[in-house]
N, C-alpha and C positions, 0 to 999 in steps of 0.2 A: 253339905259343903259345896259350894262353887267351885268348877274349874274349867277348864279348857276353852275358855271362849273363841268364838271365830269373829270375824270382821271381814266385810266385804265392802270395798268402796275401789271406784274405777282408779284404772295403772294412772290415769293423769285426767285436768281436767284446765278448767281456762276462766280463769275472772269471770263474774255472773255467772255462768254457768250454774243450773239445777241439778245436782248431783243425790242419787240414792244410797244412802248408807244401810246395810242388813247386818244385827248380829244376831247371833246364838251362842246360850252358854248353856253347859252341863250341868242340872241342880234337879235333886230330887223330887222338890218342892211338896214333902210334905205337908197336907192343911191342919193337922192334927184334928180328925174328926175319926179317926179310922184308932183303930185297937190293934193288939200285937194279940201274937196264938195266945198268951195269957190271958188277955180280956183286958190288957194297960193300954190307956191311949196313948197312940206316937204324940210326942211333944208336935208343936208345928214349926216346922222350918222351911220358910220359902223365901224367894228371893221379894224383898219388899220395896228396894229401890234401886233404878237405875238413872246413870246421870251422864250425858257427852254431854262433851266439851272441845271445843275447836282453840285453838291457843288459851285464852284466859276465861274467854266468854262461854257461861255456859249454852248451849244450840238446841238440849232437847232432857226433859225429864219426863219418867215416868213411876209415877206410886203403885204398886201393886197388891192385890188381896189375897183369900185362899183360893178365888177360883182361878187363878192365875196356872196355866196347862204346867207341865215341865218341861225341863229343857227349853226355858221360854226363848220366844222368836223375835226380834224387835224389829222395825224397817222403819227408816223415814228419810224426808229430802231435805236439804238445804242447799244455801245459793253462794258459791263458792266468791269468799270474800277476798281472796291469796290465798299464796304458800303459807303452809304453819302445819301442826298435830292436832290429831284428835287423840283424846284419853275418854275411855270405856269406863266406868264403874259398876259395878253392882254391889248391894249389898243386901245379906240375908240377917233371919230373923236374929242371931247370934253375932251380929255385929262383925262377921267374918267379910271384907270387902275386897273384891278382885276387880283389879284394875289393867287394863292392856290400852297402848299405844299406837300408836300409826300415823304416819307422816304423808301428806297427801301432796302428791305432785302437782304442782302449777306450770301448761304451757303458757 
């Protein structure tokens, strides 16, 4: 199960402007290759998709597999088009989706 995400993106920023977005969220990320002390394989649960989005438009996707680390780390840029939100999503193998918000300051 997902939780705690973080989100890092600068206190304010200015029209055009290249701005770096970083998150990390908390997930086990089971690949289900691996056994329990009985000898049962863990089911696999990882996080399979991630999706920002800057007001309406989506800005960045990414599909994930088993070799995918945990705790996964994501970063990337985009060119500050205005004021508006960004919304975070992920979603794991269980169709469990956590989503976080943030509102990004335009000078």
């Amino acid at each position: 199960m997902a939780a705690n995400p973080r989100i890092k993106i600068p206190q304010s920023a200015r029209p055009g402007e290249i701005i770096e977005i970083k998150t990390l969220i908390t997930h086990v990320m089971e690949t289900g290759n691996r056994k329990d002390k009985d000898g049962n394989k863990i089911p696999r649960d990882i996080i399979n998709t991630f999706v920002a989005k800057f007001g309406d438009h989506e800005i960045f996707r990414a599909e994930f597999g088993p070799g995918i680390s945990a705790n996964p780390f994501i970063s990337f840029d985009m060119r500050v088009p205005g004021p508006g939100t960004f919304e975070f999503a992920w979603t794991d193998d269980h169709g469990v989706k956590t989503v976080e918000t943030t509102t990004l300051n335009v000078a």
